[in-house]
Each structure stands twice: as C-alpha cells, then as structure tokens.
C-alpha positions in Angstrom: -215.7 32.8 -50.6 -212.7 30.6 -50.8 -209.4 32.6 -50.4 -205.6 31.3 -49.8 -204.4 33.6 -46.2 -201.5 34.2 -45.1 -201.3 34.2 -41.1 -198.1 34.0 -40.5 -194.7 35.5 -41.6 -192.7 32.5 -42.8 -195.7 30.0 -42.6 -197.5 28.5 -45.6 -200.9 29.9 -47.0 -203.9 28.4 -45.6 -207.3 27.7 -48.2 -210.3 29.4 -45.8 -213.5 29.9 -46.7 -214.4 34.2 -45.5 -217.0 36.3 -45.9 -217.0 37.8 -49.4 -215.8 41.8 -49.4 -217.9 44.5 -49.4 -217.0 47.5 -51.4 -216.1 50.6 -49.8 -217.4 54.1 -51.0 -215.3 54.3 -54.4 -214.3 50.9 -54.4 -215.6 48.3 -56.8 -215.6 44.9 -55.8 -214.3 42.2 -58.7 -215.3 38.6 -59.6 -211.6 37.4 -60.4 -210.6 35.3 -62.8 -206.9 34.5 -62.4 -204.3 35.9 -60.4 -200.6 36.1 -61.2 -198.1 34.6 -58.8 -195.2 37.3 -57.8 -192.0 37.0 -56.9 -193.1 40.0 -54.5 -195.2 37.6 -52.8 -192.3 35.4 -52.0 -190.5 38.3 -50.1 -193.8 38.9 -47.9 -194.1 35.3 -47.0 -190.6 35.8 -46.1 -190.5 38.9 -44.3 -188.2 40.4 -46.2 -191.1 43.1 -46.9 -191.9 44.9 -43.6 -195.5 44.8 -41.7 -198.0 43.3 -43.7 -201.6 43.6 -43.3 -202.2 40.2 -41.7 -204.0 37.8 -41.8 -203.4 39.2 -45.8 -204.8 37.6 -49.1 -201.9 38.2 -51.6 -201.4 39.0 -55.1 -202.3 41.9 -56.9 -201.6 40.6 -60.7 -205.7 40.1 -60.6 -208.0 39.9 -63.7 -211.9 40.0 -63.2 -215.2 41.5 -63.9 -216.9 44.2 -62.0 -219.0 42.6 -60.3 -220.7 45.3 -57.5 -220.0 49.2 -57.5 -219.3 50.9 -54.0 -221.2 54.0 -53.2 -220.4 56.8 -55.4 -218.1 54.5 -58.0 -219.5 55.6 -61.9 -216.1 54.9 -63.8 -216.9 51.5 -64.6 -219.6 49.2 -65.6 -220.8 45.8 -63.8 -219.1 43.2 -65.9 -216.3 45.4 -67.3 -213.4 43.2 -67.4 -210.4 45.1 -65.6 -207.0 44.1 -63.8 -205.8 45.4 -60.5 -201.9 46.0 -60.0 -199.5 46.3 -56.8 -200.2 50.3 -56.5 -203.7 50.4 -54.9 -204.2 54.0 -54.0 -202.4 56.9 -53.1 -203.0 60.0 -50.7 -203.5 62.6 -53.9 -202.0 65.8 -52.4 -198.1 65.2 -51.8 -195.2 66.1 -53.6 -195.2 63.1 -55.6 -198.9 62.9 -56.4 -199.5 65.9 -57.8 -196.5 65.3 -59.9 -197.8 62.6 -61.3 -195.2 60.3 -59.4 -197.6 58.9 -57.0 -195.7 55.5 -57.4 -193.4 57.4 -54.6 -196.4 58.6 -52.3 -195.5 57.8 -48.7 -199.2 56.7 -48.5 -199.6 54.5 -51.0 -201.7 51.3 -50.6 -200.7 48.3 -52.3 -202.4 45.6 -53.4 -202.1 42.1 -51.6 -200.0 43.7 -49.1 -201.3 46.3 -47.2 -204.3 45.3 -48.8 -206.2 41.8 -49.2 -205.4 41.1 -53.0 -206.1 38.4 -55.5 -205.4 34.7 -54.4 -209.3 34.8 -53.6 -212.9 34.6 -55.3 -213.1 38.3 -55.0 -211.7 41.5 -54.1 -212.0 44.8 -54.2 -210.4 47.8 -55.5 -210.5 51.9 -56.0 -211.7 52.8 -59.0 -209.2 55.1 -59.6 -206.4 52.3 -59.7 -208.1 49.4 -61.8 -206.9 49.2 -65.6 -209.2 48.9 -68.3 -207.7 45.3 -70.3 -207.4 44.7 -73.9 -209.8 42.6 -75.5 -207.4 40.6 -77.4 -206.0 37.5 -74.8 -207.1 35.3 -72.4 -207.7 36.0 -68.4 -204.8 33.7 -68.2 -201.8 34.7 -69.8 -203.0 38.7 -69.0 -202.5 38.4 -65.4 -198.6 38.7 -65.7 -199.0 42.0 -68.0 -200.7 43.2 -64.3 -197.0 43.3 -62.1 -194.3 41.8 -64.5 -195.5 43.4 -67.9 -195.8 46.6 -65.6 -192.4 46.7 -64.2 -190.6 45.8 -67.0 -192.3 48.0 -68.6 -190.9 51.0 -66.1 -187.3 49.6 -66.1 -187.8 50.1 -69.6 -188.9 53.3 -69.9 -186.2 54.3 -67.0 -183.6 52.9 -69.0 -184.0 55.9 -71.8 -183.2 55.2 -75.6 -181.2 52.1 -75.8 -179.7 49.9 -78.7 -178.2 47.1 -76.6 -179.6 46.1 -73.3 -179.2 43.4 -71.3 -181.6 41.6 -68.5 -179.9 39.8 -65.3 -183.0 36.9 -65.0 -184.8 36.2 -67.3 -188.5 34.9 -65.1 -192.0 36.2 -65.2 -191.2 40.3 -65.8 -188.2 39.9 -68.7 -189.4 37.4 -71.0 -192.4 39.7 -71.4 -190.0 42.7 -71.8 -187.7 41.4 -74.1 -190.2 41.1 -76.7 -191.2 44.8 -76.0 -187.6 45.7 -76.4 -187.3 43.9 -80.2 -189.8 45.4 -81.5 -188.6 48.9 -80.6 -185.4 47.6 -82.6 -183.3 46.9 -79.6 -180.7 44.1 -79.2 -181.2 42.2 -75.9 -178.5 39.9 -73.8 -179.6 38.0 -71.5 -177.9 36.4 -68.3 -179.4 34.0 -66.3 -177.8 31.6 -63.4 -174.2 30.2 -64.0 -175.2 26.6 -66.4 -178.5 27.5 -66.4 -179.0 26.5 -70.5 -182.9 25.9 -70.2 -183.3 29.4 -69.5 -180.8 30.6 -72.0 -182.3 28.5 -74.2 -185.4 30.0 -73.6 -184.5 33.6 -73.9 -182.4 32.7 -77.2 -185.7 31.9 -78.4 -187.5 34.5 -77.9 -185.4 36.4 -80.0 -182.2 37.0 -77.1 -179.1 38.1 -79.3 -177.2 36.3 -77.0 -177.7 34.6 -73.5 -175.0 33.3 -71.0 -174.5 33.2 -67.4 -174.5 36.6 -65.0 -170.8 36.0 -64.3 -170.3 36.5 -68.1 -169.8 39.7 -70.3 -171.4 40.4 -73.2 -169.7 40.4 -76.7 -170.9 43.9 -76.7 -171.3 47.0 -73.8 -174.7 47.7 -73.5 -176.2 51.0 -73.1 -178.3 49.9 -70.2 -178.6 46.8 -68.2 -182.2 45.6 -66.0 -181.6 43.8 -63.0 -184.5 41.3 -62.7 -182.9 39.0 -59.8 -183.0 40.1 -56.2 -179.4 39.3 -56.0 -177.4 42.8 -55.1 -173.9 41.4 -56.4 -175.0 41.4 -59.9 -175.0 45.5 -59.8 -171.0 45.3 -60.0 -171.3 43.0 -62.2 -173.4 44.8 -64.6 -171.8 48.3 -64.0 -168.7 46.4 -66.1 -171.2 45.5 -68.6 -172.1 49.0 -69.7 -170.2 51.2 -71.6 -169.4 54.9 -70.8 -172.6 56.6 -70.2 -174.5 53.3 -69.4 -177.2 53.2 -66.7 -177.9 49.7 -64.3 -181.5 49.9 -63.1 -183.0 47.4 -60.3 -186.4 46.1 -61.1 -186.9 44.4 -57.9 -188.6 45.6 -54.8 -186.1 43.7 -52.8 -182.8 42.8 -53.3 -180.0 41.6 -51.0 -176.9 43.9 -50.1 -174.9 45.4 -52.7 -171.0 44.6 -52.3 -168.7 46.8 -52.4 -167.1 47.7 -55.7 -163.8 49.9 -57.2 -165.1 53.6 -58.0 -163.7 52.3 -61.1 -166.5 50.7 -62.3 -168.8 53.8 -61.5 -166.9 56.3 -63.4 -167.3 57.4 -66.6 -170.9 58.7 -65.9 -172.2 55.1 -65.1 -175.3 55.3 -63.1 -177.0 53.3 -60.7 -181.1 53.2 -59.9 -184.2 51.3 -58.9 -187.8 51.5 -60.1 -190.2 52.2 -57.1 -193.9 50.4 -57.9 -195.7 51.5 -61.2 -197.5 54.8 -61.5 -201.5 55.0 -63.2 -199.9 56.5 -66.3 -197.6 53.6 -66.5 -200.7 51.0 -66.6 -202.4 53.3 -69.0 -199.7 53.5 -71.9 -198.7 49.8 -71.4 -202.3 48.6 -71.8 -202.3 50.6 -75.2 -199.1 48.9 -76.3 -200.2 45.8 -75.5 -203.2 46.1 -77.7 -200.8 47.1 -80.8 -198.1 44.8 -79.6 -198.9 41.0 -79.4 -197.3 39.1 -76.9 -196.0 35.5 -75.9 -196.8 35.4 -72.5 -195.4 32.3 -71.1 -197.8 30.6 -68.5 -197.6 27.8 -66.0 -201.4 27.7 -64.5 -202.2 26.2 -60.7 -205.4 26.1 -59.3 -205.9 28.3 -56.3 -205.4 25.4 -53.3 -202.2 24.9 -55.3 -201.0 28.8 -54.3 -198.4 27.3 -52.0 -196.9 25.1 -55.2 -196.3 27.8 -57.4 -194.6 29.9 -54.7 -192.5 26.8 -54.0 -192.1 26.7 -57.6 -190.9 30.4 -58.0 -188.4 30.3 -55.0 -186.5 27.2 -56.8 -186.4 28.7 -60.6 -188.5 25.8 -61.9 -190.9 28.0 -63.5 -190.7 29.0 -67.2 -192.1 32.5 -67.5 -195.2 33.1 -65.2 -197.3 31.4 -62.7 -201.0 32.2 -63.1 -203.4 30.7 -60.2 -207.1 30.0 -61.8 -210.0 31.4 -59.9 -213.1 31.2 -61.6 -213.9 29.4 -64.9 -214.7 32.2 -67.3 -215.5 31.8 -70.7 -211.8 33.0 -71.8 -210.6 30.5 -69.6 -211.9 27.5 -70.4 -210.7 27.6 -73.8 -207.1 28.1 -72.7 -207.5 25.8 -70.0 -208.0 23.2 -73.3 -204.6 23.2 -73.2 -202.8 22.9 -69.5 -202.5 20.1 -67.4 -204.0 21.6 -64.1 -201.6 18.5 -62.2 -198.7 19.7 -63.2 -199.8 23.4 -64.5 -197.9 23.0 -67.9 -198.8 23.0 -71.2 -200.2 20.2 -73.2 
C-alpha cells in the first residue's frame, strides 16, 4: 500500500509503498477514505511531542470501511463505515479507566503516534476505539469531526454552562465548535492573529458576535474562554477576558511556556485548565449531535503525496478551516470531489 512515513524528527514525509497491515486479535483493519491533517501532527514532525513510534504513519482524523476483522473482533461489520480518533486504546484497569476517564490512562495508545495512523491506504484499529459515523456527510468534510470536532467538543463540555465565550484561533477545531456553541444559544468572540481580517472575517461569518485580534478585549467578559493556538501567552491574556468566576481552558496538546502573570488576574475564582485527548464517551455523544446538528465543515482537500503541502500549509495559517488528505475514491467522495481543485485543494 502506498503510505506517507515519517523517518525522521524534523524531516519531511516520505510516499513508500509497505506491506498492507494485518489486523491484530481485536483489531479491525480499515480501507480509508480520507484523513484529516492535525495541527498535532505538526508538533510530532517537530519534536515537540516526545518518542514517536518511528518510522510512524500519522494522522488519526481517519474515515474508512471495515475492510478485514482481526481474530475475535464481532462489534462491527465488513464495510461498516467508521472513523478512528487520536485515543487508540487504553490499559482498562487503572484509576482513570475504570472511571470512565481513560483519556488520562498512563497507557494509552494513540493513533498516528505511538501508533501507525491514517496518511495511508489502510490501517488498523481496536474495536473498542473506532466510532460508528453518521450517515448524513461526505468522507471528506467528516474527517475533521474525528480530532477537531472532538476536542472542541471537550473544551466545550469542560467549559460548563456558558452564555459568552470566546475562542483564541479560530482553525480546524473552532470553526466547527462555534457553530456547536450557537445553537446551544451561546454568544461567541473570536480572536485570531493581530490584522489577521480574513480570519475574522471568516468567523464573523459563521455567526462570531464579534472577532478581533488576541491582543484585544472583548466588548463583553466572557464566562469562559478556549484556547485553540499553541501560544502560552494568550492564557494572561484571556484570564483578563473573563469575568469573576470565568474559566480559560487549553485545547492544545502542546503549547509554548506560559509567562508569568500578576495573581491579579487569577483572583476572583478565575481558573485555569487543559483538556487531555478525548475519552470513548466523548466520540459517542458528539457523533449523536452531529447527526441532529448539521454542520459547515470547512475543507481544503490534498491528495496523499501532497501530505507534506498541507502540513506546510497548517504551520503558516494559510488554511481556512481543515485540511483533509484523499485516500481512496469512494462513492461519497467523488461527488464532493465535483467541487475542489485537487491543485490547489480549494473549492471551486
């Protein structure tokens, strides 16, 4: 099969053509259909993520068909269609498993890290951590449901009952969110780069109430704030956002180092916290809201040798929404594909 590797830290990916997976007792193995770029990925290619699995296939925004059962797998069907996320398995008996945290579990296995993932023909997966995918879009514009959708979705959740909330970037994950968050009746600001208007532009769209730049306040303190940009000075920067009470949560698996900041800005029962990975409830109740909940998923599709392009594409901003790499020519794809120009992977 034809698969983009990663060899080495730092190094572009490489298109090789490797055996095909086999899949392991409880595992089934996937025909995939499009993969989801990350900005994840980015921080493995940079090493900013500690000891990959290498040489390592990333990307675990994947959606496929079954397309062979391991030994003893019976929860799914040959030809089910299913997605595979970052969390790929957990150890089942610790603290946080059997609390239904296993997003925490020591010895998890993630997807496209520790794990070969998605930018391939095939892969394979436990059974136990593959979602079942509504029926209602294209393999295309589901893929970024898989890690964005997801962790927005858990910032979200994390962030408790809100009225006004506001999103520091505004890529793959929040422009998925924010439409999540209006039609639960929330108000959502937006701050993206310093003169970045494209973007605010974009968000105003979308329904933003307002959209400026992250060294900007809002016209209104916000109950909560999501931090969607690996950039650790926006924390100060949104603990003066919130009002009394407020909560700043980190969405990122990676961020750089936190300045300093007056206690100031912490008291009044502020808080501060991060969301680890995704747990299997998470994928579950999502997947059900996105089935009652339409969504604009904005997509900008590269074929597989093009992995490298859309990474590129990531690390500079350039991308509007999500990056989607094409892997096999499904039905549900070719009618999108009707309307992307694979050259430039934009829209028509």
């Amino acid at each position: 099969m034809r698969a983009m590797v990663l060899e080495e830290i730092g190094r572009p990916l490489i298109l090789r053509d490797i055996p095909c997976p086999e899949p392991k007792p409880s595992e089934v193995r996937i025909k995939i259909h499009a993969c989801g770029v990350c900005r994840t990925d980015l921080h493995i290619v940079d090493g900013e993520l500690p000891h990959p699995k290498l040489p390592l296939i990333l990307g675990h925004q994947v959606v496929g068909i079954i397309d062979k059962p391991g030994e003893d797998a019976s929860k799914h069907r040959i030809g089910d269609r299913v997605g595979v996320p970052w969390l790929g398995g957990c150890c089942h008996t610790c603290e946080f498993c059997v609390s239904g945290r296993e997003n925490l579990c020591d010895r998890a296995i993630y997807t496209g890290y520790m794990k070969d993932g998605g930018y391939a023909e095939y892969c394979t997966a436990h059974e136990d951590f593959v979602l079942e995918l509504p029926q209602n879009d294209d393999d295309l514009h589901t893929a970024p449901l898989l890690c964005a959708g997801l962790i927005g979705y858990r910032a979200f959740r994390l962030a408790g009952r809100t009225k006004t909330i506001g999103f520091y970037g505004f890529g793959s994950s929040a422009h998925i969110l924010i439409q999540v968050a209006l039609s639960l009746g929330c108000e959502v600001y937006v701050f993206t780069r310093p003169g970045d208007e494209k973007t605010q532009a974009f968000a105003r769209s979308l329904g933003a109430k307002w959209a400026g730049g992250s060294d900007q306040l809002p016209p209104v303190g916000l109950d909560a704030a999501l931090i969607f940009a690996p950039v650790g000075a926006l924390y100060p920067q949104a603990l003066k956002a919130v009002k009394k009470g407020g909560r700043v949560i980190s969405a990122g698996i990676h961020m750089s180092d936190i300045p300093s900041f007056p206690y100031e800005l912490l008291w009044e029962e502020r808080s501060l916290s991060s969301v680890a990975n995704l747990t299997r409830k998470d994928g579950v109740d999502f997947m059900q809201l996105v089935k009652k909940l339409p969504l604009k998923v904005s997509v900008n599709a590269f074929t597989l040798e093009k992995a490298n392009e859309a990474l590129t594409a990531i690390r500079r901003g350039t991308i509007e929404g999500s990056a989607v790499l094409i892997i096999h020519n499904s039905n549900r794809m070719k009618e999108c594909l009707k309307y992307f120009d694979l050259n430039s992977g934009e829209m028509l």
